[in-house]
N, C-alpha and C positions, 0 to 999 in steps of 0.2 A: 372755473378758470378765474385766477385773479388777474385784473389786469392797472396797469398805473399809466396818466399820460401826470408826464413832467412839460410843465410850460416853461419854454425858456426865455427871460428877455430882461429888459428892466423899463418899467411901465413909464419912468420920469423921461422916457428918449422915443416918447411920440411910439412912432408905428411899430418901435423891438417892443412893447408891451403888448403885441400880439399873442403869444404864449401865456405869460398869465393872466390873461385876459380869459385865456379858453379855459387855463384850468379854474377859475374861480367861477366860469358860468358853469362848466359841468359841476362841481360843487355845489351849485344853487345860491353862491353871494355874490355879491356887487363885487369891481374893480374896487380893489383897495381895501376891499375885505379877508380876503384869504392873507392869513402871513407868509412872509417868504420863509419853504424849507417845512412850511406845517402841513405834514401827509392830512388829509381829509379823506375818510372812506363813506362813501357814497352808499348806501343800503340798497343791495340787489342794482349796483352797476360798480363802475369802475373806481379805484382809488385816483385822488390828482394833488397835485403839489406845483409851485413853481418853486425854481430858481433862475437867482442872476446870470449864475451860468454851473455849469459842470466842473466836477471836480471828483480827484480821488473816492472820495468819501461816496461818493452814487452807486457805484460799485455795488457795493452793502446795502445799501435803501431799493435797491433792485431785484436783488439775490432773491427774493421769498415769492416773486410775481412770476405769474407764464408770460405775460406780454406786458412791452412797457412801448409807449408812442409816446415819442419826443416832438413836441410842438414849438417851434419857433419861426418866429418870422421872416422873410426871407427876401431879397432882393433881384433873386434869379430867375427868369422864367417869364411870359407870359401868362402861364394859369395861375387865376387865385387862389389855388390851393393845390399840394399833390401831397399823396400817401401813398411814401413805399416802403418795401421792406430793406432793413438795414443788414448787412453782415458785422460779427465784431472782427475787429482789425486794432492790432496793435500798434500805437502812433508813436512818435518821440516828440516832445514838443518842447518847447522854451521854459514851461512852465507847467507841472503838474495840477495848478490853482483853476485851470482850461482846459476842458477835455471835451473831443467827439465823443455824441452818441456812441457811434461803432466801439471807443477807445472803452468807454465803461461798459460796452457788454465783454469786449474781453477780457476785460481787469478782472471784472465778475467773475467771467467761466477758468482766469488761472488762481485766483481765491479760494472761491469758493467751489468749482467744482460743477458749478451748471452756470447756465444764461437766462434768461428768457430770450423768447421771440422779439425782435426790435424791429420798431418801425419810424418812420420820420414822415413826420405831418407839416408840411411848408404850408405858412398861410404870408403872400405877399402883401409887402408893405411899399410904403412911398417917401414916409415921411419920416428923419432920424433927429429932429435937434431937439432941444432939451425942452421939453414940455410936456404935462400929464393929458394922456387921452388921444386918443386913434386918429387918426384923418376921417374922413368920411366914406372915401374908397377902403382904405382899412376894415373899420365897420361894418362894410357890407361884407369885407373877405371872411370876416370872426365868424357871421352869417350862414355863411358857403362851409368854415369848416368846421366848426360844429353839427350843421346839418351830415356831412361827410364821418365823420367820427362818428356821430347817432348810426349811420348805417353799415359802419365797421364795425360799431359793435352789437347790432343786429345779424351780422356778419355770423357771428362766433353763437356755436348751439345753446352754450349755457347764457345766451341773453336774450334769445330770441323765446 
């Protein structure tokens, strides 16, 4: 089973660099290490990548995966962290250059023909103004979901 988590954020706005925060630690490198948009495949676990945000073009970078979890940071909720599953749903928006999760797995399944399974990984944040690196409540959330995703993808029989 291949599976890809896309980290969403941009690291320079404090607490939204929670997503590529996750995906350069599943990775195995530092903040600031992973480029944005450069898939990295992990040996006997999951592929990750961030981006600044979604866009048409994900559609395609998704196509080839069974599961793809979207990581971003998230404002809503009390829990530091939740993972659910997403349905694709076709959006309209202002701008193609911005796209839901859900919008790119339908783009995908009228494409190309399949989807993958989609999921959405909230890790909450606090902090937005323009500065590199997490809050400290932040840091504990990255904490929470990575442990959380380690057990999603223990979850799944070809990783356990």
């Amino acid at each position: 089973m291949k599976i890809l988590i896309i980290g969403i954020g941009n690291p320079g706005r404090g607490d939204d660099g929670l997503g590529p925060a996750l995906a350069a630690r599943m990775a195995g490198v530092g903040a600031g290490e992973l480029a944005e948009g450069a898939v990295v495949e992990i040996p006997g676990g999951p592929s990750a990548v961030w981006k600044y945000q979604l866009n048409i073009e994900d559609a395609h970078l998704v196509k080839d995966f069974d599961v793809v979890v979207f990581a971003d940071a998230s404002t809503e909720g009390a829990a530091p962290v939740t993972l659910n599953e997403i349905a694709p749903a076709a959006a309209i928006a202002f701008t193609t250059h911005e796209m839901s999760p859900s919008a790119v797995l339908a783009l995908g399944e009228e494409l190309y023909g399949r989807m993958p399974r989609g999921y959405r990984l909230a890790v909450r944040g606090y902090s937005w103004e323009l500065r590199e690196g997490l809050s400290a409540a932040a840091a504990n959330n990255l904490e929470d979901a990575l442990e959380r995703f380690r057990r999603f993808l223990l979850s799944r029989a070809e990783y356990s």
